[in-house]
C-alpha positions as CSV (number, residue, x, y, z in Angstrom):
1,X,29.2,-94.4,-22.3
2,X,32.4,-92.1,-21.0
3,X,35.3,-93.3,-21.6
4,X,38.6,-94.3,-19.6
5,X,42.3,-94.5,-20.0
6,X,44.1,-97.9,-19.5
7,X,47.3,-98.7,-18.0
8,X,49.0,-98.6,-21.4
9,X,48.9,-95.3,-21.1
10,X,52.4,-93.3,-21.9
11,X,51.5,-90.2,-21.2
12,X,52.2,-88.6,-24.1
13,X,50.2,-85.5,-23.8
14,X,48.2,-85.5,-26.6
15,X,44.8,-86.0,-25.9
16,X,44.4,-83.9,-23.1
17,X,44.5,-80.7,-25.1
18,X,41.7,-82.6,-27.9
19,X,38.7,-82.8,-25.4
20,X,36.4,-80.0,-26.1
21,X,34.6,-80.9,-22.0
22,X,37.7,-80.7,-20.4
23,X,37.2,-84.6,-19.3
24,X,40.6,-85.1,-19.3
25,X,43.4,-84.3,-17.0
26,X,46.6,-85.9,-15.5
27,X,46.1,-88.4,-13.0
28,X,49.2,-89.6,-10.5
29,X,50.0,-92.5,-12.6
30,X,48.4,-91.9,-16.3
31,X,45.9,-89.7,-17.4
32,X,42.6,-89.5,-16.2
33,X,38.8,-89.2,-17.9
34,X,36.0,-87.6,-15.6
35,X,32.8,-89.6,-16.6
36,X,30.9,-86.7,-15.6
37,X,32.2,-84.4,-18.4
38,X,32.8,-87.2,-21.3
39,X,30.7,-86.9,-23.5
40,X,32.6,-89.0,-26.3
41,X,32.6,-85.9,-28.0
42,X,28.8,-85.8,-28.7
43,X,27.7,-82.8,-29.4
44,X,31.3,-81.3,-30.9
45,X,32.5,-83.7,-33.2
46,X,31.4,-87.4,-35.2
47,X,33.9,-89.3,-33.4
48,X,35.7,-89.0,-29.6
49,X,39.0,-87.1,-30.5
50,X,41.3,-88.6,-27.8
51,X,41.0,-91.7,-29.1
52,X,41.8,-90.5,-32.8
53,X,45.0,-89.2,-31.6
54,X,45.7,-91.7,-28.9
55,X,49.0,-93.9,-30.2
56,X,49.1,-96.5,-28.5
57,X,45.4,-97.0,-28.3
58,X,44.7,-97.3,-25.0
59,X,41.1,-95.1,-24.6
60,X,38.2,-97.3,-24.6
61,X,34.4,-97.3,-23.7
62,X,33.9,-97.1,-19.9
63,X,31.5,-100.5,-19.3
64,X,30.7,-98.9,-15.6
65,X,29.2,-95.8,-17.4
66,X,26.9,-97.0,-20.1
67,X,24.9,-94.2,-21.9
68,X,22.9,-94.0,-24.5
69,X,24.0,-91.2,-27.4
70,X,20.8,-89.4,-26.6
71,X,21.9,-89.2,-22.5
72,X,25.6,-88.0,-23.5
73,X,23.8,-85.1,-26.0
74,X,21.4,-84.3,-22.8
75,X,24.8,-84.2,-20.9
76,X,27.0,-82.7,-23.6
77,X,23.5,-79.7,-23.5
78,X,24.1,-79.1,-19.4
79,X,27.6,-78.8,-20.1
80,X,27.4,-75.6,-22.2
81,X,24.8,-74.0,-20.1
């Protein structure tokens, strides 16, 4: 699954700069993840690194993009050519 940024989002700028796909980016409100490049960090690291610096929590798994960890590897493996 990607992931996606609530509302509870402060904008705090820290885990933009922590996704190794370039997923995320500003948005007009809050912060943004493209569900095309997430790849929950599969591929890079164990665990997504937005959400280990997130603080206030508010990056969770994206329910309208369900993958398996085998499709975001096969997607992390396009990604880097």
């Amino acid at each position: 699954m990607a992931l996606y940024i609530t509302q509870e989002c402060i904008n705090c700028d820290v885990c933009e700069p922590e996704c190794p796909n370039t997923a995320i980016s500003a948005g007009v409100e809050i912060y943004e993840i493209n569900p095309d490049l997430c790849t929950e960090c599969v591929g890079h690291f164990d665990e997504p690194q937005c959400i280990e610096v997130c603080p206030v929590e508010c990056i969770l798994v994206d329910p309208e993009h369900e993958e398996t960890r085998e499709q975001l590897k096969n997607k992390y493996e396009k990604l880097v050519g």
